[in-house]
MINULO-716591 format. One record per residue (C-alpha): chain; x, y, z; residue in one letter. Coordinates in pm, 1 decimal. Example, Ala and Ser with C-alpha at 12.3 -4.5 7.8 and 13.67 -1.06 7.14 Angstrom:
+-------+----------+----------+----------+-----+
: chain :     east :    north :       up : res :
+-------+----------+----------+----------+-----+
:     A :   1230.0 :   -450.0 :    780.0 :   A :
:     A :   1367.0 :   -106.0 :    714.0 :   S :
+-------+----------+----------+----------+-----+
END
This chain:
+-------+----------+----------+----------+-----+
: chain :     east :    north :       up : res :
+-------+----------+----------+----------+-----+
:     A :   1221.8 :   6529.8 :   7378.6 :   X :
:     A :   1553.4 :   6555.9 :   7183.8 :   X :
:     A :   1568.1 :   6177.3 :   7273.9 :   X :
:     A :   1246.4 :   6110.0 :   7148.1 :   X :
:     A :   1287.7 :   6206.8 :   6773.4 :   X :
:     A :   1623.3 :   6071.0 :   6809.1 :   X :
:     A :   1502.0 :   5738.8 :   6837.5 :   X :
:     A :   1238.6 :   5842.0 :   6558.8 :   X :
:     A :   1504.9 :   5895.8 :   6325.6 :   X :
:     A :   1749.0 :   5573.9 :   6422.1 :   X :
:     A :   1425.8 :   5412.1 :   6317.9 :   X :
:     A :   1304.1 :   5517.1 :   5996.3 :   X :
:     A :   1673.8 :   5487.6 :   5857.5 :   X :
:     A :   1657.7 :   5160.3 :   5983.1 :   X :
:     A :   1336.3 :   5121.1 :   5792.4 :   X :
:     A :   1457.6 :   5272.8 :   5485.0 :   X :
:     A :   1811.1 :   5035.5 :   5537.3 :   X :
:     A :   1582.1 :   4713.1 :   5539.2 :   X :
:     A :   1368.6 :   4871.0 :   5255.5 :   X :
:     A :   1686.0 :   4889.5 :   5002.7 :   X :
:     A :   1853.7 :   4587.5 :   5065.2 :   X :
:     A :   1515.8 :   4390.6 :   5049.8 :   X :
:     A :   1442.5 :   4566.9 :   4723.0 :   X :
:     A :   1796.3 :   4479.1 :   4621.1 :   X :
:     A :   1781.7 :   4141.8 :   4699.1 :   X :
:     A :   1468.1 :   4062.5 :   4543.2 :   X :
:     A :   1611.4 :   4218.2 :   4215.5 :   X :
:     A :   1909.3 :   3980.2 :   4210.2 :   X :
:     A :   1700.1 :   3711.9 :   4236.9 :   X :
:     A :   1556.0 :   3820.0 :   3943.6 :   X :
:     A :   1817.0 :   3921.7 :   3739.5 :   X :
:     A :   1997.9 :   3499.5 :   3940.3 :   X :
:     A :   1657.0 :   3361.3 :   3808.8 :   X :
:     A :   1656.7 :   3526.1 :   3440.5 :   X :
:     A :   2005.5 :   3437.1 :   3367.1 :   X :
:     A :   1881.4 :   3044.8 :   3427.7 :   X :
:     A :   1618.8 :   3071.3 :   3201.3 :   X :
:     A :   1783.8 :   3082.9 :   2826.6 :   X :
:     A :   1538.4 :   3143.2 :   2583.8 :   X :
:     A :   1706.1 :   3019.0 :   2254.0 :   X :
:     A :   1594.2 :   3042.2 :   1902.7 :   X :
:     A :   1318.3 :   2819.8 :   1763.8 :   X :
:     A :   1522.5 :   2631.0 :   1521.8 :   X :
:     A :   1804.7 :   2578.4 :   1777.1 :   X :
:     A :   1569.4 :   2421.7 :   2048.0 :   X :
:     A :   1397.0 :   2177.2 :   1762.2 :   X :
:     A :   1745.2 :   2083.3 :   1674.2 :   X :
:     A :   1771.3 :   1983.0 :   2045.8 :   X :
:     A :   1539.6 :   1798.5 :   2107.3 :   X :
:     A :   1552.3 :   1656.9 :   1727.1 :   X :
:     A :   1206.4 :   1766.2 :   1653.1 :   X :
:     A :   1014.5 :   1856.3 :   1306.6 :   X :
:     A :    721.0 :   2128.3 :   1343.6 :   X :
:     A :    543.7 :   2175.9 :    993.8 :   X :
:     A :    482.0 :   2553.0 :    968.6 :   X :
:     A :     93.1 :   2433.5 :    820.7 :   X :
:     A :    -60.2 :   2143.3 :    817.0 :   X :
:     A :   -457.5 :   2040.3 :    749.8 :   X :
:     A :   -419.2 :   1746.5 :   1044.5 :   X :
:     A :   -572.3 :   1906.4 :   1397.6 :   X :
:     A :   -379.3 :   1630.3 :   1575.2 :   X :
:     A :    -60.9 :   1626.4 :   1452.5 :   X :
:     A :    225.9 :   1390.5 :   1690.7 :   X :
:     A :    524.9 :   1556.6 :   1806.5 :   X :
:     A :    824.1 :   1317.8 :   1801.1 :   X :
:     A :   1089.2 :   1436.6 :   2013.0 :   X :
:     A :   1440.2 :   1319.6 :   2251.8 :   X :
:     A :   1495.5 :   1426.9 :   2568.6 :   X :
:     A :   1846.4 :   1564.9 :   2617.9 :   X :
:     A :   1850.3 :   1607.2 :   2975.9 :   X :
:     A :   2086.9 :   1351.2 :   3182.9 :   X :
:     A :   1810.0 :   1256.4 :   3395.9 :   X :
:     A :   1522.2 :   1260.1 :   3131.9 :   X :
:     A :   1306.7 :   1535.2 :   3329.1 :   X :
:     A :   1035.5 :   1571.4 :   3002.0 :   X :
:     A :    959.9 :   1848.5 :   2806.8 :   X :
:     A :    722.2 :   2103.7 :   2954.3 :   X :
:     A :    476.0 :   2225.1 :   2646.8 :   X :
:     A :    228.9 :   2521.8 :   2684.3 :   X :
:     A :    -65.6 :   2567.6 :   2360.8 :   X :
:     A :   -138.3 :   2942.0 :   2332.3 :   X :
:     A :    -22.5 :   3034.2 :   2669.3 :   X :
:     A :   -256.8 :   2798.2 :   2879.0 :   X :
:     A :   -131.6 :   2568.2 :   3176.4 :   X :
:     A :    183.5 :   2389.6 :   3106.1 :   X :
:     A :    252.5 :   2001.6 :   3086.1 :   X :
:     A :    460.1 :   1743.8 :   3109.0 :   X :
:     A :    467.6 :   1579.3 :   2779.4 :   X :
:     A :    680.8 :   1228.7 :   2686.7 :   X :
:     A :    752.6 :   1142.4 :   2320.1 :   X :
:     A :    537.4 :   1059.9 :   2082.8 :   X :
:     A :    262.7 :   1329.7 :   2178.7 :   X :
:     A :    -57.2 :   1372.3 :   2023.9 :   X :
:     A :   -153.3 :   1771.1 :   2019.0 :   X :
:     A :   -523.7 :   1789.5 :   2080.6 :   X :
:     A :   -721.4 :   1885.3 :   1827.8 :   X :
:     A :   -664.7 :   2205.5 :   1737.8 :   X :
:     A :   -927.4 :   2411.6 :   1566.4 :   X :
:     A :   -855.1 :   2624.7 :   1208.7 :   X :
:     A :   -619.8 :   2902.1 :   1264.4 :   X :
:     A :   -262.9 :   2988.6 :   1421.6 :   X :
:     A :   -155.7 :   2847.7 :   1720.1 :   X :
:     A :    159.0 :   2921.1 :   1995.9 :   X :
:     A :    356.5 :   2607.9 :   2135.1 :   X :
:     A :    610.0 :   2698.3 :   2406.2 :   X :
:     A :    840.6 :   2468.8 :   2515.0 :   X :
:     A :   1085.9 :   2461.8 :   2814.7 :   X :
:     A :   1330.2 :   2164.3 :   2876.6 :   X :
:     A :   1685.3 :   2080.2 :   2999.1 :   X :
:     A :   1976.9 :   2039.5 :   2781.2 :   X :
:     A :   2257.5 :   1821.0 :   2794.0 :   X :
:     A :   2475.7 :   2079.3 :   3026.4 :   X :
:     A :   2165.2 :   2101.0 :   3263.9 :   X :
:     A :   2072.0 :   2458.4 :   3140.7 :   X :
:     A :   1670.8 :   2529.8 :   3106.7 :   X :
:     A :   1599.4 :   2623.1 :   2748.0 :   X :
:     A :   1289.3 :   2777.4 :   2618.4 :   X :
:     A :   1152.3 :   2863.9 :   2268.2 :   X :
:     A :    825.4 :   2888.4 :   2062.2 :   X :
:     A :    689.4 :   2709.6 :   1752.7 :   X :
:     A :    397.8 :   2872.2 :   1525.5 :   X :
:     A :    226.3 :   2613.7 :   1353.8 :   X :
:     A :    -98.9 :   2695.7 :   1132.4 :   X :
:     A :   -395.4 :   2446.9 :   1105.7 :   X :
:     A :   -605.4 :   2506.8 :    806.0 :   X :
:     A :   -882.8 :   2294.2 :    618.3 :   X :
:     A :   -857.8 :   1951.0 :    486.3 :   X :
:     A :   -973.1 :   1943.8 :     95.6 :   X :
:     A :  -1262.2 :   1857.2 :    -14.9 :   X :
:     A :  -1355.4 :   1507.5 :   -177.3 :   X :
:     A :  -1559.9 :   1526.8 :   -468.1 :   X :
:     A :  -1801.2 :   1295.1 :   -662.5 :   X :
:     A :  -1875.8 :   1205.2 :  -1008.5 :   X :
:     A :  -2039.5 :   1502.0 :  -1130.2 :   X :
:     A :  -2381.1 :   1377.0 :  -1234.1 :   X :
:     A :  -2553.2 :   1533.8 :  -1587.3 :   X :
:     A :  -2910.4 :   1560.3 :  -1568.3 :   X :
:     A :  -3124.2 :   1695.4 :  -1849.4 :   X :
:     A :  -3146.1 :   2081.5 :  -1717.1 :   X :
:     A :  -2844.1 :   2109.5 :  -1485.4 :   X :
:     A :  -2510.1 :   1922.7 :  -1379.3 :   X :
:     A :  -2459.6 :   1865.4 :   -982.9 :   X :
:     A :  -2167.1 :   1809.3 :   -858.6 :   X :
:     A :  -2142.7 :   1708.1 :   -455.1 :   X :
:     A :  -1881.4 :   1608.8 :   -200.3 :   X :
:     A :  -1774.6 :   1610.0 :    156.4 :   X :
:     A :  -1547.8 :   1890.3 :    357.9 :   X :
:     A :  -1515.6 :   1996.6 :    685.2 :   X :
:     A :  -1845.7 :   2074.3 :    905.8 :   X :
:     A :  -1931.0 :   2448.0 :    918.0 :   X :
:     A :  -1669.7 :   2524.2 :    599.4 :   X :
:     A :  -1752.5 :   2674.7 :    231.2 :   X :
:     A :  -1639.2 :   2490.2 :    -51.0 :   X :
:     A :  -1491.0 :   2692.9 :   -395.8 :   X :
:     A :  -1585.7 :   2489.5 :   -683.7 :   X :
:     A :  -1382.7 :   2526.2 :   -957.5 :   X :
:     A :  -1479.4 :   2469.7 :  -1330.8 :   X :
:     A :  -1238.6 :   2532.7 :  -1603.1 :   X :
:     A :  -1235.5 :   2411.1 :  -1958.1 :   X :
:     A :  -1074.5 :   2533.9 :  -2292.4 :   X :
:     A :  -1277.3 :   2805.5 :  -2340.4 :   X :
:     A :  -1383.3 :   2931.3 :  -1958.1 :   X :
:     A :  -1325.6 :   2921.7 :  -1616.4 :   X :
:     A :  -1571.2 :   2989.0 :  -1306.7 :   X :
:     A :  -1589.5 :   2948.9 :   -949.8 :   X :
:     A :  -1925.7 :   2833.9 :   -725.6 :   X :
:     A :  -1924.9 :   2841.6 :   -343.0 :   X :
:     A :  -2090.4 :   2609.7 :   -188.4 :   X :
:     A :  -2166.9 :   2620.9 :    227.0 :   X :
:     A :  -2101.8 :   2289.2 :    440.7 :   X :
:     A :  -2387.3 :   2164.8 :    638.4 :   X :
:     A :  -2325.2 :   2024.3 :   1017.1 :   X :
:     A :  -2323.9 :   1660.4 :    800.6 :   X :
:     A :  -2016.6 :   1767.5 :    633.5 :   X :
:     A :  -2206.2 :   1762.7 :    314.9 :   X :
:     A :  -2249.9 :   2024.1 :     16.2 :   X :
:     A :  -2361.8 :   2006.5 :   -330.4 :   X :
:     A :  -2346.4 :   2256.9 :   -626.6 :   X :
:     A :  -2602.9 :   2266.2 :   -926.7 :   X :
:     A :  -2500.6 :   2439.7 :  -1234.5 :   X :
:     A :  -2823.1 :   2506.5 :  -1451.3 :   X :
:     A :  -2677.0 :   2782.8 :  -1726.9 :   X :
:     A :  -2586.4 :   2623.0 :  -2079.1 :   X :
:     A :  -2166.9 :   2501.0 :  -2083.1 :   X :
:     A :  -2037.8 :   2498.9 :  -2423.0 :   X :
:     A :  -1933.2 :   2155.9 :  -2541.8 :   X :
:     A :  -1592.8 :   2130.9 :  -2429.0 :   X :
:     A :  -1410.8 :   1939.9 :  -2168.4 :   X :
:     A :  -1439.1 :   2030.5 :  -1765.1 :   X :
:     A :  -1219.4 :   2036.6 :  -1542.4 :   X :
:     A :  -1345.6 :   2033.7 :  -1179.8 :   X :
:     A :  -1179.4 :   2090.8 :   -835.7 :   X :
:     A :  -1187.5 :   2236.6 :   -537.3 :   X :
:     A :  -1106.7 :   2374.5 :   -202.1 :   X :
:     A :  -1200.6 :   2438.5 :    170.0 :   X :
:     A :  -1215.5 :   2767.0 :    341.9 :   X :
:     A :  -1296.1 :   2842.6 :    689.6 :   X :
:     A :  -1173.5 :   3164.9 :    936.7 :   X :
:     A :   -961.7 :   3291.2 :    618.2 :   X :
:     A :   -795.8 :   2995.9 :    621.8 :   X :
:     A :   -805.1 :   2816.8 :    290.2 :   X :
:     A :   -740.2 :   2417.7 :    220.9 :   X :
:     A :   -479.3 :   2262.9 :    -61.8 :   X :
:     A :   -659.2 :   2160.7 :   -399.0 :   X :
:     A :   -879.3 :   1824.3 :   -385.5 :   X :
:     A :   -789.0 :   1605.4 :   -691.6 :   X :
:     A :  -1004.0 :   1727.4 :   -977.6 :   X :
:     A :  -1216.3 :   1517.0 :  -1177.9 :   X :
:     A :  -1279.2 :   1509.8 :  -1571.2 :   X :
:     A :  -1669.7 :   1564.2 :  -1759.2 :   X :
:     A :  -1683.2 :   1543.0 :  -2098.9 :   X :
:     A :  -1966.2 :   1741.7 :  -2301.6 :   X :
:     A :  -1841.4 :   1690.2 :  -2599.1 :   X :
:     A :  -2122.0 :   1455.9 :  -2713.4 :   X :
:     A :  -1815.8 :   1279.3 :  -2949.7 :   X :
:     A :  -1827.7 :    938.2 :  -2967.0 :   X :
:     A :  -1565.4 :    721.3 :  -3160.1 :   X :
:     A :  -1763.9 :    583.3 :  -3450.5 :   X :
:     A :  -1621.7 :    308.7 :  -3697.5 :   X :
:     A :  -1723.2 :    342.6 :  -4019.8 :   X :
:     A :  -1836.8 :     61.0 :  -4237.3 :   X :
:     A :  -1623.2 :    112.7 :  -4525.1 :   X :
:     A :  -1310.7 :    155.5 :  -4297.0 :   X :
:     A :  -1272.8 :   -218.4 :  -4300.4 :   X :
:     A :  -1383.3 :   -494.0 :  -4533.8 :   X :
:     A :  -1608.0 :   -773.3 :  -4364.8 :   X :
:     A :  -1419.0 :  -1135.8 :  -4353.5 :   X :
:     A :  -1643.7 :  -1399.5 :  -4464.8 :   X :
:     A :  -1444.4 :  -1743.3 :  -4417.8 :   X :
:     A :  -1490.9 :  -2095.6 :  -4499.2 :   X :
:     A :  -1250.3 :  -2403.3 :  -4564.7 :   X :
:     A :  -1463.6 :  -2485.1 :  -4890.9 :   X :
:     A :  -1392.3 :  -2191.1 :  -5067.2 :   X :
:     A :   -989.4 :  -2251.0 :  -5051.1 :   X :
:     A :   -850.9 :  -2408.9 :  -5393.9 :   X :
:     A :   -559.1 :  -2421.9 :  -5560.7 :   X :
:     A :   -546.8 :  -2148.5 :  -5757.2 :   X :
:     A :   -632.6 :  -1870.0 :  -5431.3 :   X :
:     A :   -459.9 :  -2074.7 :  -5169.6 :   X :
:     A :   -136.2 :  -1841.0 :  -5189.2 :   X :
:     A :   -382.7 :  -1510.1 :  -5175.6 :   X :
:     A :   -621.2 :  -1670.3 :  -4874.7 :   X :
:     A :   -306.5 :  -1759.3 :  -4617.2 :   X :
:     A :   -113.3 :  -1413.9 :  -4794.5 :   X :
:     A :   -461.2 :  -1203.2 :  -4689.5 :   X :
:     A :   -525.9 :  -1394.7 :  -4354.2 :   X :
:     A :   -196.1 :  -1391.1 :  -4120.7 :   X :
:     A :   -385.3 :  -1547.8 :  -3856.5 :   X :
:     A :   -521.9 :  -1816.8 :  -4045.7 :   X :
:     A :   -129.1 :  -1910.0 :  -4139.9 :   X :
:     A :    -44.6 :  -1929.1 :  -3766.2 :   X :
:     A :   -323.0 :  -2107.5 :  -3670.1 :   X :
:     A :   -283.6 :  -2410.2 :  -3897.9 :   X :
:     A :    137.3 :  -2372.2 :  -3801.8 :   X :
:     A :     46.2 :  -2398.4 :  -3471.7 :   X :
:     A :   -191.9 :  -2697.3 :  -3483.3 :   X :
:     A :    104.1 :  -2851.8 :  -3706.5 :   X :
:     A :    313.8 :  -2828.6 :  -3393.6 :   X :
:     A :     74.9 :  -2918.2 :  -3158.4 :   X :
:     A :     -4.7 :  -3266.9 :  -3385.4 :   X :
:     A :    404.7 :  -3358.5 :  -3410.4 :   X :
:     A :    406.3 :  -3274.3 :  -3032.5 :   X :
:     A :    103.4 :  -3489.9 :  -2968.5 :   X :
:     A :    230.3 :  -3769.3 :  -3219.5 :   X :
:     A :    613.8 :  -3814.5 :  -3054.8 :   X :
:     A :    433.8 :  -3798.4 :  -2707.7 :   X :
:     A :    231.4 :  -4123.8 :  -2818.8 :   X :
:     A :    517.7 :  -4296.5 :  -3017.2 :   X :
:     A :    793.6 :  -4258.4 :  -2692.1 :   X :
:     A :    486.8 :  -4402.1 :  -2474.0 :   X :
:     A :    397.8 :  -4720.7 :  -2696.8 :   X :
:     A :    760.5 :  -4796.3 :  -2720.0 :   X :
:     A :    809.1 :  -4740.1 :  -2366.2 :   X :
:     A :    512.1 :  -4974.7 :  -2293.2 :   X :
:     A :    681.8 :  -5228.4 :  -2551.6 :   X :
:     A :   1041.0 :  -5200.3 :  -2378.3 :   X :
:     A :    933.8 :  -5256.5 :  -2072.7 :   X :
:     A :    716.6 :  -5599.7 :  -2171.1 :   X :
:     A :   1058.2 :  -5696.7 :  -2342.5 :   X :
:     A :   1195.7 :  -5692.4 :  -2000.4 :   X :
:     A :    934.1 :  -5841.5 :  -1823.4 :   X :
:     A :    920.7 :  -6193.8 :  -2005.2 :   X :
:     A :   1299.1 :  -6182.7 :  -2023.6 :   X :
:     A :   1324.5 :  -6122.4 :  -1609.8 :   X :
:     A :   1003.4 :  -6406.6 :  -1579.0 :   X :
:     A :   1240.2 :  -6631.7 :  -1772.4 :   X :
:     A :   1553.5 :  -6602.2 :  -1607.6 :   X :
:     A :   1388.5 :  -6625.4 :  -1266.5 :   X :
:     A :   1232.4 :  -6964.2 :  -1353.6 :   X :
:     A :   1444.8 :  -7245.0 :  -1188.2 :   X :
:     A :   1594.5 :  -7529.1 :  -1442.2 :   X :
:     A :   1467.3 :  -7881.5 :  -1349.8 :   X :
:     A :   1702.9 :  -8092.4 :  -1109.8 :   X :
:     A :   1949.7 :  -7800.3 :  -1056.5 :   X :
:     A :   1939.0 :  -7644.7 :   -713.2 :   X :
:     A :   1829.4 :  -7304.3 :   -704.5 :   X :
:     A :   2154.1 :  -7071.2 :   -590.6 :   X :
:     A :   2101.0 :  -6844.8 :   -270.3 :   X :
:     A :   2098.7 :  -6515.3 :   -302.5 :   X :
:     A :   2359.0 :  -6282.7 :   -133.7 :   X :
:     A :   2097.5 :  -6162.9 :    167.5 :   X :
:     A :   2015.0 :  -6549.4 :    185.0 :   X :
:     A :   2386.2 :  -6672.2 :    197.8 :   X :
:     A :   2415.1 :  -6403.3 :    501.6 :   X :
:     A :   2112.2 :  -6472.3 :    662.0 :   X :
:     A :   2281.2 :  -6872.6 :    718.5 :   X :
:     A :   2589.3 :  -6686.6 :    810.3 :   X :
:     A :   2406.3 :  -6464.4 :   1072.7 :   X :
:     A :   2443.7 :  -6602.9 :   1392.4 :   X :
:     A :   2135.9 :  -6558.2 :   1653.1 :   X :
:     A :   2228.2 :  -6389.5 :   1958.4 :   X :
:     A :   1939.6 :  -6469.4 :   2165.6 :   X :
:     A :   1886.7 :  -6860.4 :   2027.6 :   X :
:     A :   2206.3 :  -6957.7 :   1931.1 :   X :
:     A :   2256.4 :  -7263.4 :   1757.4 :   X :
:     A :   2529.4 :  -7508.1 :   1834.0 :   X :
:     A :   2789.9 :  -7644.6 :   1620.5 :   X :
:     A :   2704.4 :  -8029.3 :   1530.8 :   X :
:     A :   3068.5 :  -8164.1 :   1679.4 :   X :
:     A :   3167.3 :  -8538.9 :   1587.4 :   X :
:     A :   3089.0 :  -8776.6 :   1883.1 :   X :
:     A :   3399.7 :  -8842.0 :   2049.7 :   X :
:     A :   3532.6 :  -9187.8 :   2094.4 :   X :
:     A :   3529.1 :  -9334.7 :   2469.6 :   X :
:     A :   3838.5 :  -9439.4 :   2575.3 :   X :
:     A :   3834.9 :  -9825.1 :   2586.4 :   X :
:     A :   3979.3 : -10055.8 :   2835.6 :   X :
:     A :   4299.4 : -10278.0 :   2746.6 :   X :
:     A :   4023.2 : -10596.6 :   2822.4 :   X :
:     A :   3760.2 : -10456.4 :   2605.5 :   X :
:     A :   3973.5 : -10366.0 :   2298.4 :   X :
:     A :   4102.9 : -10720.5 :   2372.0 :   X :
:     A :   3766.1 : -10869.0 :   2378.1 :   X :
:     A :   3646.3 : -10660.7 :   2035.9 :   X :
:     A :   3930.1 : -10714.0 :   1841.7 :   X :
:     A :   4129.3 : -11096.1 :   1731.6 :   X :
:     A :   4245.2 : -11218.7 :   1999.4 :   X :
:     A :   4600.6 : -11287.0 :   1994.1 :   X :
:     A :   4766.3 : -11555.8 :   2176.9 :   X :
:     A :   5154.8 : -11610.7 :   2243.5 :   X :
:     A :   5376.1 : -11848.7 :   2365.5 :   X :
:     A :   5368.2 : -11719.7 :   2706.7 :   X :
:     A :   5001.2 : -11693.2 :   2711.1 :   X :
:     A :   4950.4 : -12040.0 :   2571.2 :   X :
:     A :   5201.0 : -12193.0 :   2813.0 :   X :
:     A :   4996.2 : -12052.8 :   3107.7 :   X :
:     A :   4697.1 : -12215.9 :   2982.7 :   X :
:     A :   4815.9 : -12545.0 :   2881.9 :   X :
:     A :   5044.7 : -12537.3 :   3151.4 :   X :
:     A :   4821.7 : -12759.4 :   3385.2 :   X :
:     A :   4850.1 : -13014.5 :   3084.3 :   X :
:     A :   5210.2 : -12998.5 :   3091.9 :   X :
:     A :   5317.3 : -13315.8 :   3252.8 :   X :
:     A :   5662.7 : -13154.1 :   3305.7 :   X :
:     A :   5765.6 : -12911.3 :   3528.2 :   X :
:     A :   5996.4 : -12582.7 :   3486.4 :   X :
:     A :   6285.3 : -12776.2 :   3480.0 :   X :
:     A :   6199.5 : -13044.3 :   3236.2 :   X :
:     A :   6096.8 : -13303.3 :   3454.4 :   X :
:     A :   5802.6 : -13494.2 :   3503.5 :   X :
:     A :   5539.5 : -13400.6 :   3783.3 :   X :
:     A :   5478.5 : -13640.5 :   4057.6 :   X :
:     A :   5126.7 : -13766.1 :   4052.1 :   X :
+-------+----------+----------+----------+-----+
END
């Protein structure tokens, strides 16, 4: 028996044993885990990742522009208003986010390969209005425009004297109008407006301008003296007051001097141009005529077109015919013929009745 609870006891300390340093474990994992995690301020982590976050704008979309600063460019993670987190990649386009204040959580790696975390408010409100030319009917003036679907429009009407607002609802068109039917002073109106939806109100639409004044700028007809103008009625004796009294009568006719002198040296360099240039004509015509019985000189591309020798039909040089040698016999023959002694002897010799030595042949 004393065995028994013995082994009851080793247990549950056992138990208890595993218990604590399971419990303990599990908290140092934690506190391993939170220590990882640095949630830094917002400024800091937009300065990170070299990001601008307007604090309100009127556009639902708006595109985050960002740099990753991680070494291995792991993305930013991005949560809206606590819902499932992403992966996003710069430029991102948020999705369009209704009227109202919204959460954007970001977690990323910096440059040292620590996780950072922070959160960005940003608050979408209303785009303004766009109004039209206010329109004055007989009883009333309406005044319409455009805003966002499901909005009110404040109308704004201001002048010298007064100022009022009208309120105007937006239907599903994104349409609204505005008749105001009690009597306005003459005066001058301002009008503008806003957009207001959820509390949230839009920035001022440009305003427009109505004038009730009923004043219209009116020239009277004693304010200037009718001009009644003809060249007849000029003379000597008012010629001084007419050009004196009419300034633009004076530089008309100065410029239509100018324009005539203009005109009339145009003309004169052209006629004498014209004439110059006959002048040279007839004296080139006569020059190039050729005098009777004198040979007409070449001209320098001539003289070295005869000197230009044609490579593919060349022409030969005329050379002087060469004399054939002639024989002793022929020039003999062609010229006198010249006899000597010794030549005459040997052809008379037969005649000779002597001999070589001077005496006389047998017979």
């Amino acid at each position: 028996m004393k065995t028994f609870f013995k082994r009851i006891i080793t247990i549950t300390l056992f138990v208890v044993l595993f218990a604590s340093f399971a419990s303990s474990q599990s908290f140092a994992e934690e506190t391993v885990e939170k220590k990882s995690v640095n949630k830094v301020e917002s400024s800091s982590g937009l300065k990170q990742l070299d990001m601008t976050i307007p604090d309100i704008t009127d556009n639902p979309s708006f595109i985050l522009t960002f740099k990753d600063p991680s070494e291995k460019k792991e993305g930013v993670h991005l949560k809206i208003n606590g819902k499932d987190s992403e992966v996003i990649t710069s430029p991102y386009t948020l999705p369009a986010l209704s009227i109202g204040n919204h959460v954007l959580s970001f977690k990323f790696v910096d440059e040292y390969g620590l996780t950072q975390t922070f959160e960005e408010e940003i608050i979408i409100i209303p785009r303004a209005p766009i109004l039209n030319t206010p329109i004055k009917n007989v009883d009333d003036i309406t005044i319409s425009g455009s805003a966002l679907a499901g909005s009110e429009v404040v109308l704004i009407i201001s002048s010298n004297q007064k100022m009022f607002t009208r309120i105007a609802e937006v239907d599903k068109d994104g349409l609204w109008s505005v008749q105001i039917v009690e009597e306005m002073p003459e005066d001058i109106y301002s009008f503008s407006a806003f957009t207001r939806k959820y509390g949230y109100a839009s920035n001022l639409a440009d305003a427009l301008t109505l004038d009730l004044t009923g004043v219209k700028p009116v020239v009277s007809e004693n304010s200037k003296e009718k001009i009644h103008f003809a060249f007849k009625d000029i003379t000597k004796n008012n010629i001084n007051e007419v050009f004196s009294g009419n300034v633009d009568l004076l530089v008309l006719v100065g410029s239509l001097f100018l324009i005539g002198l203009l005109l009339g040296f145009l003309f004169s360099s052209l006629i004498k141009k014209r004439k110059e240039n006959k002048v040279i004509n007839e004296v080139s015509k006569t020059l190039e005529k050729p005098v009777v019985g004198e040979e007409k000189p070449l001209t320098l591309l001539e003289k070295l077109k005869d000197k230009t020798v044609n490579i593919e039909n060349p022409v030969e040089e005329e050379k002087e015919p060469k004399e054939k040698p002639v024989k002793k016999n022929e020039k003999e023959n062609k010229g006198e013929k010249i006899v000597t002694k010794i030549d005459f002897l040997k052809n008379y010799q037969e005649h000779d009745p002597d001999d070589d030595r001077g005496k006389e042949k047998k017979k």
